[in-house]
C-alpha positions in Angstrom: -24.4 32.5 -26.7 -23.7 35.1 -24.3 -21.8 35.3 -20.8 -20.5 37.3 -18.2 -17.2 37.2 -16.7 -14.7 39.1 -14.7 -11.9 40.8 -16.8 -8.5 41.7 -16.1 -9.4 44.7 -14.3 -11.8 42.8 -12.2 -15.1 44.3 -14.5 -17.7 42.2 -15.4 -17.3 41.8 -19.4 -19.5 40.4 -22.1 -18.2 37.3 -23.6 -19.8 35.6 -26.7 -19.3 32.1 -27.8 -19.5 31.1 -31.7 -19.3 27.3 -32.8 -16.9 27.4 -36.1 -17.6 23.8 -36.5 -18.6 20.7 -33.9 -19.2 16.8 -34.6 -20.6 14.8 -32.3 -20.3 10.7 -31.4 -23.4 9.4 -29.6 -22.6 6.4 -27.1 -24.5 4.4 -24.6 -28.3 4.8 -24.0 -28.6 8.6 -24.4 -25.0 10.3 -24.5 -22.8 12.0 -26.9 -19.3 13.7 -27.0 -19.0 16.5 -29.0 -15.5 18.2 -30.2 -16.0 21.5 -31.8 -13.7 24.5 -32.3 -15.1 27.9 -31.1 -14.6 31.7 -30.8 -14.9 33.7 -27.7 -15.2 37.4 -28.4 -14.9 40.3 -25.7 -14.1 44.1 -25.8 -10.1 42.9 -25.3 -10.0 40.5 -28.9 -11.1 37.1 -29.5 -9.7 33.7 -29.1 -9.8 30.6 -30.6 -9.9 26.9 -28.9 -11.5 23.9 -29.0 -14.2 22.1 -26.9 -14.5 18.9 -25.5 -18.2 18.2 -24.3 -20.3 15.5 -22.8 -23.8 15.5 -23.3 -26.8 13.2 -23.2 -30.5 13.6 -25.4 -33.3 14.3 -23.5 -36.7 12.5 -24.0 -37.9 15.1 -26.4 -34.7 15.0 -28.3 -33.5 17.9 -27.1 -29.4 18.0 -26.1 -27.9 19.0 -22.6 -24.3 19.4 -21.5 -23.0 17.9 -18.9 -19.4 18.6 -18.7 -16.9 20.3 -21.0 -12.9 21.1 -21.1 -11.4 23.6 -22.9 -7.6 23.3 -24.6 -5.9 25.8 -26.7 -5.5 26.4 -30.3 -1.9 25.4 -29.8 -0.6 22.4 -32.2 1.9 21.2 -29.1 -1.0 21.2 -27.0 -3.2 19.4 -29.1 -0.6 17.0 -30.4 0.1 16.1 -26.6 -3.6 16.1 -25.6 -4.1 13.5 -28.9 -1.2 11.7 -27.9 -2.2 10.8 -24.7 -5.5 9.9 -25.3 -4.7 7.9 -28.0 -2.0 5.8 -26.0 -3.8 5.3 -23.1 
């Protein structure tokens, strides 16, 4: 997948998105979460990070995201971010 954004030098740049790997957990009627660890590559390098999505199925089966966070490939970070949501 394929976006634009403004770079550091305030140029639009071309950003793609790669899925490494993703699992999903369906819940309720129709939703899922999804957690996947992805690559964005520009002209300036790529990073690494991982995905936190909500979703829900549409009628045809088809999937649609509704929100998503983003949290760095940082071992603190994702200790913390575990952490939290596991003691809350």
């Amino acid at each position: 997948m394929e976006e634009e954004y403004e770079g550091q030098a305030g140029k639009k740049q071309r950003v793609e998105f790669e899925t490494i790997s993703a699992e999903k957990k369906p819940f309720g009627k129709n939703n899922f979460i999804e957690v996947a660890r992805k690559k964005a590559k520009t002209e300036e390098g790529t990073n690494e990070f991982i995905s936190v999505s909500r979703g829900y199925y549409l009628p045809d089966g088809s999937e649609r995201f509704k929100r998503s966070i983003t949290i760095p490939d940082d071992a603190a970070i994702k200790e913390f971010v575990a952490e939290k949501i596991k003691s809350m």
